[in-house]
C-alpha positions, -999 to 999 in steps of 0.1 A, spaced: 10 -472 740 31 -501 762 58 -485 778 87 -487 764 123 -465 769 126 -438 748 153 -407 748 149 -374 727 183 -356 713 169 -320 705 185 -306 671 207 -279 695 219 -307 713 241 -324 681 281 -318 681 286 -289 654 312 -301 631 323 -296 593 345 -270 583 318 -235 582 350 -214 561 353 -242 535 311 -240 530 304 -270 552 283 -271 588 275 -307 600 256 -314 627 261 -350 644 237 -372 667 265 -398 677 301 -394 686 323 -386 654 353 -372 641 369 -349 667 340 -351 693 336 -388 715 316 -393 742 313 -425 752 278 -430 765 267 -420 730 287 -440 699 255 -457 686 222 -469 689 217 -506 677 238 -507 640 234 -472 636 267 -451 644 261 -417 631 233 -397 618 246 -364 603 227 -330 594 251 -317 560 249 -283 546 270 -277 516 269 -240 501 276 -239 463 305 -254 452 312 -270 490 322 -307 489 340 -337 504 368 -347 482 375 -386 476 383 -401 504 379 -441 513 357 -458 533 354 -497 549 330 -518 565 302 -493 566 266 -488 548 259 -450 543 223 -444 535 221 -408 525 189 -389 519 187 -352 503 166 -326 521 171 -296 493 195 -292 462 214 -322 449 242 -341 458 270 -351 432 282 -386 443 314 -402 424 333 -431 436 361 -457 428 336 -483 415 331 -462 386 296 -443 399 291 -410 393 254 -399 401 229 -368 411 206 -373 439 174 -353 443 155 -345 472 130 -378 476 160 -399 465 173 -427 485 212 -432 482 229 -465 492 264 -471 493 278 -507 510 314 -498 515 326 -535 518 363 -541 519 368 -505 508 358 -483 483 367 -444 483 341 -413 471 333 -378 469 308 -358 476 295 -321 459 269 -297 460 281 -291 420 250 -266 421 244 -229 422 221 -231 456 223 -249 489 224 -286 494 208 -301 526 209 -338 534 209 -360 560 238 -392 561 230 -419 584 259 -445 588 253 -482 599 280 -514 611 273 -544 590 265 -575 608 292 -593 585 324 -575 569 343 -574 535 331 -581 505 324 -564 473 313 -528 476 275 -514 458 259 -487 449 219 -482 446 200 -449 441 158 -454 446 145 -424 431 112 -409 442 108 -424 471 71 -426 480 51 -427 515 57 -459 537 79 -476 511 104 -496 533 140 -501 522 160 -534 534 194 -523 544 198 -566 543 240 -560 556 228 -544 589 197 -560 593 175 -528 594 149 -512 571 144 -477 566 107 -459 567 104 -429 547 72 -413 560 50 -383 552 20 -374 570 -2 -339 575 -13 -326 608 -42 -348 628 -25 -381 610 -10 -409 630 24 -424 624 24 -463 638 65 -473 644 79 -503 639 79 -528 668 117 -537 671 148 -537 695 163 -506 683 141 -476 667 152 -447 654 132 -416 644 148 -385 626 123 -356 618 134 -338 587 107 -312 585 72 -309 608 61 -314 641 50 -349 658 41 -362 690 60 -394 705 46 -400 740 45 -371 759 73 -357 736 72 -330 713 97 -332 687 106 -304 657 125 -304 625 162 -317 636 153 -335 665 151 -374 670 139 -398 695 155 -429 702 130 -462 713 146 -492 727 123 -523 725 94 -506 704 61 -523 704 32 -502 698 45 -466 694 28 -445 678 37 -406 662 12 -382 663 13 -360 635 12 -314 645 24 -299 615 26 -319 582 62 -341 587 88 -362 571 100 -386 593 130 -414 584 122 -440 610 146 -468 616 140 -501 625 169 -524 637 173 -558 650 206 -566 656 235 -550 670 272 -554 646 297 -578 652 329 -568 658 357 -586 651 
């Protein structure tokens, strides 16, 4: 493997957030809400990476958003989206969830179900702003399937592997590897369900696959524009 710079943020090292009486414990990898630290407000595009539990009936009520592309993928349960575009959807574990905020749009968010809901949100700065807001749900995922986030210039790498598999990453600026369930090997790292690793200038990085995983592996090439 070239050498490259690489970080690990174990899962007990996120900011615990949400609101635990109301049925929601969020877990964040970047600086967000009520927590800031400066030396950790993104990594490339990407500006948040949160870790939601929703009991039954637990939700975020509409609320608006701007100049932001939330990717959103369900761990357990389902998630009832709505927003002001006129969406209303359910969104399964292996389901991809898309929404391009634009100039603004506003949403909600429920676990309308009688068990838990799990998922993780991961939130990116477009490289231009305005414009139109959409909305895509990929159902059904499958291994290795990339999806184009085109506004941020990044593609997300759903990937499932069993134990004694290898996991190549993308070669790119900014890399970013979540670990939703399983164990894998990065380097000399050993990283568990919750835990991510962070690879600047990624060129021949592999994962070695312990326990049978589900990785979503970023790869970003170009930080936002402000302004």
């Amino acid at each position: 493997m070239t050498h490259v710079r690489r970080a690990v943020q174990r899962a007990g090292e996120r900011f615990p957030g949400g609101d635990p009486e109301a049925g929601i414990e969020t877990w964040h990898a970047f600086s967000f809400s009520g927590f800031y630290d400066p030396d950790n407000v993104r990594f490339g595009p990407l500006a948040a990476c949160n870790e939601e539990h929703l009991a039954a009936a637990a939700g975020f009520p509409m609320h608006p958003h701007r100049d932001v592309e939330i990717v959103t993928w369900v761990v357990e349960g389902e998630l009832t989206h709505e927003d002001s575009a006129g969406h209303a959807t359910v969104v399964r574990p292996g389901d991809l969830q898309r929404l391009s905020a634009g100039a603004g749009v506003r949403h909600s968010e429920r676990n309308e179900s009688a068990g838990p809901l799990r998922f993780v949100q991961m939130w990116l700065t477009p490289s231009d702003y305005g414009g139109e807001p959409s909305y895509e749900v990929v159902r059904g995922i499958s291994d290795g399937t990339p999806y184009a986030l085109t506004r941020a210039d990044a593609v997300l790498h759903v990937r499932r592997a069993d134990a004694g598999e290898t996991v190549p990453l993308p070669d790119a600026p900014w890399v970013y590897v979540h670990v939703v369930r399983g164990v894998v090997r990065v380097g000399t790292d050993v990283l568990s369900a919750g835990d991510a690793v962070r690879v600047l200038d990624a060129e021949g990085v592999v994962a070695g696959i312990e326990a049978a995983a589900e990785l979503l592996v970023w790869e970003m090439h170009a930080e936002p524009r402000f302004g």
